[in-house]
C-alpha positions in Angstrom: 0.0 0.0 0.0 1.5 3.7 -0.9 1.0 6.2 2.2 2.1 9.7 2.1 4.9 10.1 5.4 3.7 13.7 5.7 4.2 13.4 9.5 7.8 12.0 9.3 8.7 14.8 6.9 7.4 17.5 9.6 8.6 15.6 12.6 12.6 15.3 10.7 12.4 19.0 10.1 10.4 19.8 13.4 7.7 21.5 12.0 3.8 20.9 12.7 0.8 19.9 10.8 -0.4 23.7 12.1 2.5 25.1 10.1 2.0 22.9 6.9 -1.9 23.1 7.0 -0.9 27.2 6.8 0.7 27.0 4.2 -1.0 24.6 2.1 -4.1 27.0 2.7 -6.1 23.9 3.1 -9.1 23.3 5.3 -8.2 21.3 8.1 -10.9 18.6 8.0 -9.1 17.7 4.3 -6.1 18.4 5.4 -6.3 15.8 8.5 -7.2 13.1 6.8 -5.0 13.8 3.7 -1.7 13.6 6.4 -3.6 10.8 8.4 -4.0 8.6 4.9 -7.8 8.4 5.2 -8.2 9.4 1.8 -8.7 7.6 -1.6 -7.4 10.8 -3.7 -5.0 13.6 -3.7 -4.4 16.4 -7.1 -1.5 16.2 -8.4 -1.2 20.3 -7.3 -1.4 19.5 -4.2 1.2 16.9 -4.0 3.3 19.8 -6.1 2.6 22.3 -3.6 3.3 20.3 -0.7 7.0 19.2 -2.0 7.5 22.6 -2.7 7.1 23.4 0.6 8.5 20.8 2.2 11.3 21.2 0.2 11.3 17.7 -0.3 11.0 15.6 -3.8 7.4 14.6 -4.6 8.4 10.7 -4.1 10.0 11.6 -0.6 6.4 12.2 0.4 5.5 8.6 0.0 6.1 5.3 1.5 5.6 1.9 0.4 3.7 -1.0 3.2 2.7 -4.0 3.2 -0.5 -3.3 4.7 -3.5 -3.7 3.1 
């Protein structure tokens, strides 16, 4: 299964969901579940805007499980 490690990223660069959901100028209700992976869908923009922000590259923002 492919899970976004939003938290991981914040956590390593010791920032908060707070900061991120600010920036992203996102509700939060989305923006929760997004980062908590209770979502079936993210844009592409988003996934743009978030790397950017992160500073990270788009496939840093994902990991791969093997949970189903």
């Amino acid at each position: 299964m492919l899970k976004l490690r939003i938290l991981d990223i914040l956590d390593e660069q010791g920032k908060t969901k707070y900061w991120l959901c600010k920036k992203m100028e996102m509700h939060y209700v989305s923006f929760k579940k997004m980062v908590e992976n209770d979502t079936t869908s993210i844009r592409f923009d988003t996934l743009d805007r978030m790397s950017k922000i992160l500073n990270v590259p788009v496939g840093d923002l994902f990991i791969q499980t093997d949970d189903e």
